[in-house]
ROPA-505563 format. One record per atom (N, C-alpha, C, O, CB): residue in one letter; atom name; x negated, z negated, y. Coordinates in pm, whole numbers, plus 50000, padded with zeros to 5 digits. Each point is the difference from the previous one (the first is absolute). Glycine has a CB too. Layout:
N
 residuo atomo     x     z     y
       A    CA     X     Z     Y
...
***
This chain:
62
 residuo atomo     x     z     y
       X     N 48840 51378 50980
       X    CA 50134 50049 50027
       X     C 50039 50111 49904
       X     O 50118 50033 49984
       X    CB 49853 49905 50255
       X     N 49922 50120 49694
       X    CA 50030 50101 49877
       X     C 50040 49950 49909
       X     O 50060 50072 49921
       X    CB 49807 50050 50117
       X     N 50120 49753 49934
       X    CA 50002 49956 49882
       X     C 50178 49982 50005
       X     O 50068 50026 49901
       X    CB 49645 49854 50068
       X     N 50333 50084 50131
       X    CA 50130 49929 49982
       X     C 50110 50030 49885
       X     O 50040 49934 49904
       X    CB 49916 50055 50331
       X     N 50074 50144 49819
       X    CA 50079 50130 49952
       X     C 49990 49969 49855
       X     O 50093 49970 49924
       X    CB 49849 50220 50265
       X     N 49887 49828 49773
       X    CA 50001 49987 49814
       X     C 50026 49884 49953
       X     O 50056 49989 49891
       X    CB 49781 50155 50076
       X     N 50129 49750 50106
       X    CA 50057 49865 49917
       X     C 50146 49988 50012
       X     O 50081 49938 49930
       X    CB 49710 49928 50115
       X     N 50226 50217 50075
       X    CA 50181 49926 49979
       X     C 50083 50096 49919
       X     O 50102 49953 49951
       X    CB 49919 49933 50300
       X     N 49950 50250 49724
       X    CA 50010 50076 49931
       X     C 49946 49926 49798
       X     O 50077 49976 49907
       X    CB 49892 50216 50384
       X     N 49906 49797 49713
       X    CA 50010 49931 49852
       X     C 50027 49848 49989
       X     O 49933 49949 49910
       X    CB 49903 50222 50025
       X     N 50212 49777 50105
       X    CA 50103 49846 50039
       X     C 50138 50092 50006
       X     O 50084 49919 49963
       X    CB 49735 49881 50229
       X     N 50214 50260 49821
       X    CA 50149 50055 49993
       X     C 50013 50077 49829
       X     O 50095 49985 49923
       X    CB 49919 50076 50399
       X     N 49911 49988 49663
       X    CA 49935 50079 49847
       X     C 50032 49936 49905
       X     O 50078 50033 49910
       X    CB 49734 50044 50159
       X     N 50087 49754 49955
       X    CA 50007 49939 49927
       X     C 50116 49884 49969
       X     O 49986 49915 49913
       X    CB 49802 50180 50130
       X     N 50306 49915 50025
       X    CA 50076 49897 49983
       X     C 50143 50080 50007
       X     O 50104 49943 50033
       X    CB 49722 49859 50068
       X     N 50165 50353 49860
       X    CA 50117 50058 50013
       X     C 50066 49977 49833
       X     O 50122 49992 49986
       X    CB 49788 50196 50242
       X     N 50023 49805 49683
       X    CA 50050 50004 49857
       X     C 50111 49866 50013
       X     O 50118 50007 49963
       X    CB 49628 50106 49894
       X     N 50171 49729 50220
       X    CA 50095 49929 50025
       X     C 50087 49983 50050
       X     O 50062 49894 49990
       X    CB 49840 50076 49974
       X     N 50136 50133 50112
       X    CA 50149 49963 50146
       X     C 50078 50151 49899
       X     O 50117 50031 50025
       X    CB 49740 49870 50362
       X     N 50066 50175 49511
       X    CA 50112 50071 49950
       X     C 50097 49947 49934
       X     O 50121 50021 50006
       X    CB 49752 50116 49993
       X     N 50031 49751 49901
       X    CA 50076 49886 49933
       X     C 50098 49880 50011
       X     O 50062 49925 49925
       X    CB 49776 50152 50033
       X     N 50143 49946 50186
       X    CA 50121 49896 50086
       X     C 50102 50095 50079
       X     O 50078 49960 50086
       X    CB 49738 49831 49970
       X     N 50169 50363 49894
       X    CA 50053 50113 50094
       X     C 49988 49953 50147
       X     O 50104 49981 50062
       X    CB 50066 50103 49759
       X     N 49725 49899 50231
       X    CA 50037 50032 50121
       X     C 49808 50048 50053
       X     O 49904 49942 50051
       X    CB 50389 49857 49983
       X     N 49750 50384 49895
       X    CA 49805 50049 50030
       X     C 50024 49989 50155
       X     O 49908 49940 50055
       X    CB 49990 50285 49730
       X     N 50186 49810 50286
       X    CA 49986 50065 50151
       X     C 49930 49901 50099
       X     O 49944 50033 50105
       X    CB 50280 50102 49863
       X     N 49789 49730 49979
       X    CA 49925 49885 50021
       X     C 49841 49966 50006
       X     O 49932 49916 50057
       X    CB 50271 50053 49853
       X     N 49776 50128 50012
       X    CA 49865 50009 49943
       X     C 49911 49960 50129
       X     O 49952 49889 50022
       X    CB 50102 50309 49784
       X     N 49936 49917 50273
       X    CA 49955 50025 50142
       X     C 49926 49859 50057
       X     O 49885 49966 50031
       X    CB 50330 50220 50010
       X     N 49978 49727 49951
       X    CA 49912 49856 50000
       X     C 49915 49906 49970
       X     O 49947 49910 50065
       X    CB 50159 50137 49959
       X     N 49888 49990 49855
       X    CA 49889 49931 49927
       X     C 49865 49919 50076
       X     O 49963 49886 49971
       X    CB 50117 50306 49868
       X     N 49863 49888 50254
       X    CA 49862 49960 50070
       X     C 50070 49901 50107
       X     O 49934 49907 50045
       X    CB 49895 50336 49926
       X     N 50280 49773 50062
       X    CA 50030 49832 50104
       X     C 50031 49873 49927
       X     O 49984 49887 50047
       X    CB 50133 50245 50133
       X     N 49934 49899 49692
       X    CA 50025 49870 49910
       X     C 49837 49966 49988
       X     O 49974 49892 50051
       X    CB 50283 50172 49789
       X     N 49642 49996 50110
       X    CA 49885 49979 49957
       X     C 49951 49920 50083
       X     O 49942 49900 49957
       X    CB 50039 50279 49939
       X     N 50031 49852 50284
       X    CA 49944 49975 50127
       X     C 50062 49883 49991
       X     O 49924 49911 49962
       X    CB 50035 50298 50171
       X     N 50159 49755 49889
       X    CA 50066 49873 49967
       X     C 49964 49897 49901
       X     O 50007 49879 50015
       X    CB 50140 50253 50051
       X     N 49823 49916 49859
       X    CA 49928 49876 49876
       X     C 49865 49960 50061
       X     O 49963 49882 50001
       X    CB 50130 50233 49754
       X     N 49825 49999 50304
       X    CA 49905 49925 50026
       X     C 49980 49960 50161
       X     O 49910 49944 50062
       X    CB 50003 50161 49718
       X     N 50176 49934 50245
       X    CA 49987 49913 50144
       X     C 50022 49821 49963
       X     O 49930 49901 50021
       X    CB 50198 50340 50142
       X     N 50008 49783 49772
       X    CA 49986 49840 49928
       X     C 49893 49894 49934
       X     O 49980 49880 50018
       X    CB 50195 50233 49952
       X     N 49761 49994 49939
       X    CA 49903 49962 49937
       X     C 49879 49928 50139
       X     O 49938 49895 50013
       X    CB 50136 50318 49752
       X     N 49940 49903 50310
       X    CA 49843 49943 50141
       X     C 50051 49849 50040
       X     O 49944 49891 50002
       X    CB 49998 50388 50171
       X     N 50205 49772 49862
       X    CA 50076 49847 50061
       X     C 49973 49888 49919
       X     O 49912 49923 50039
       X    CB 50285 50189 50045
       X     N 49862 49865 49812
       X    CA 49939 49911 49936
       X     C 49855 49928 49955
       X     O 49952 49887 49996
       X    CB 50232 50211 49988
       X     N 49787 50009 49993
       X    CA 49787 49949 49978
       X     C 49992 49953 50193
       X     O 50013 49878 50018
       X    CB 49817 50405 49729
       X     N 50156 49773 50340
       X    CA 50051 49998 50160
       X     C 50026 49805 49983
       X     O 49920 49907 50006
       X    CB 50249 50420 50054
       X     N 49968 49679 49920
       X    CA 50043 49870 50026
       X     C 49880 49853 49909
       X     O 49942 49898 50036
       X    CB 50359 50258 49992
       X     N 49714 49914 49856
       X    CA 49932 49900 49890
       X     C 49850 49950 50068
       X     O 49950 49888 49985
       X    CB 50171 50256 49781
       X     N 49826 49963 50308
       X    CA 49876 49976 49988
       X     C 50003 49927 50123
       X     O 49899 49931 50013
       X    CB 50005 50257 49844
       X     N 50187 49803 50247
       X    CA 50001 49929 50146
       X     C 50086 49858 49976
       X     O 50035 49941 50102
       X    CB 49965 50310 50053
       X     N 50031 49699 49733
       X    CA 50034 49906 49983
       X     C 50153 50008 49958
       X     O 50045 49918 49919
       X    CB 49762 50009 50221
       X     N 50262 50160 49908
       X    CA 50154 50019 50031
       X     C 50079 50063 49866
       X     O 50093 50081 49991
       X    CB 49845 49968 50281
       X     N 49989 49882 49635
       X    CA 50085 50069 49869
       X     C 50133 49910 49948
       X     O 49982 49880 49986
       X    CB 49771 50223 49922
       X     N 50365 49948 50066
       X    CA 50115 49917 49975
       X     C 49959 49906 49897
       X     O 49907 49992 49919
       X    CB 50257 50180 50143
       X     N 49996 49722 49986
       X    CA 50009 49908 49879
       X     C 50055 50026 49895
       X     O 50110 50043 50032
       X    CB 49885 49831 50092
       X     N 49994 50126 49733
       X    CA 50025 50062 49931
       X     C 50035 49928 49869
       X     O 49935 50038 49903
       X    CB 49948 50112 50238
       X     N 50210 49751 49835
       X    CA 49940 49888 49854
       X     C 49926 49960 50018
       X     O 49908 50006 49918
       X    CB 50126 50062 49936
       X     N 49949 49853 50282
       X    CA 49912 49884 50013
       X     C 49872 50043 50076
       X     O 49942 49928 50082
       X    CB 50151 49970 49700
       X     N 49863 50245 50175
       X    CA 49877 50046 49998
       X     C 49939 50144 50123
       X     O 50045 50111 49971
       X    CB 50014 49781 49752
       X     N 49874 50103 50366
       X    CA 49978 50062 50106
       X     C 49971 50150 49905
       X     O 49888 50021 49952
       X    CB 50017 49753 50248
       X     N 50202 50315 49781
       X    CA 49931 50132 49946
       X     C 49985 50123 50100
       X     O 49947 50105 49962
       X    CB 50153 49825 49814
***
């Protein structure tokens, strides 16, 4: 639970140079739920693929 604070703190650090570049730093903050979001997807998918349930895709179960 110590740890939290510093990762979301350097996950905000690190991805502030990019949201300056799109002006919008105040955003920054967010950064660690987009991250959480990609890989929740990421579980879902490997999740589905591996239980059989991966879409059709061009023919092909990906």
């Amino acid at each position: 639970r110590r740890w939290l604070p510093a990762t979301w703190l350097a996950a905000t650090i690190a991805g502030l140079p990019w949201m300056q570049r799109f002006g919008s730093s105040a955003l920054a903050p967010a950064i660690p739920f987009g991250a959480l979001a990609i890989q929740l997807a990421a579980v879902w998918g490997i999740t589905n693929r591996a239980l059989g349930r991966g879409l059709s895709w061009k023919g092909r179960r990906v």
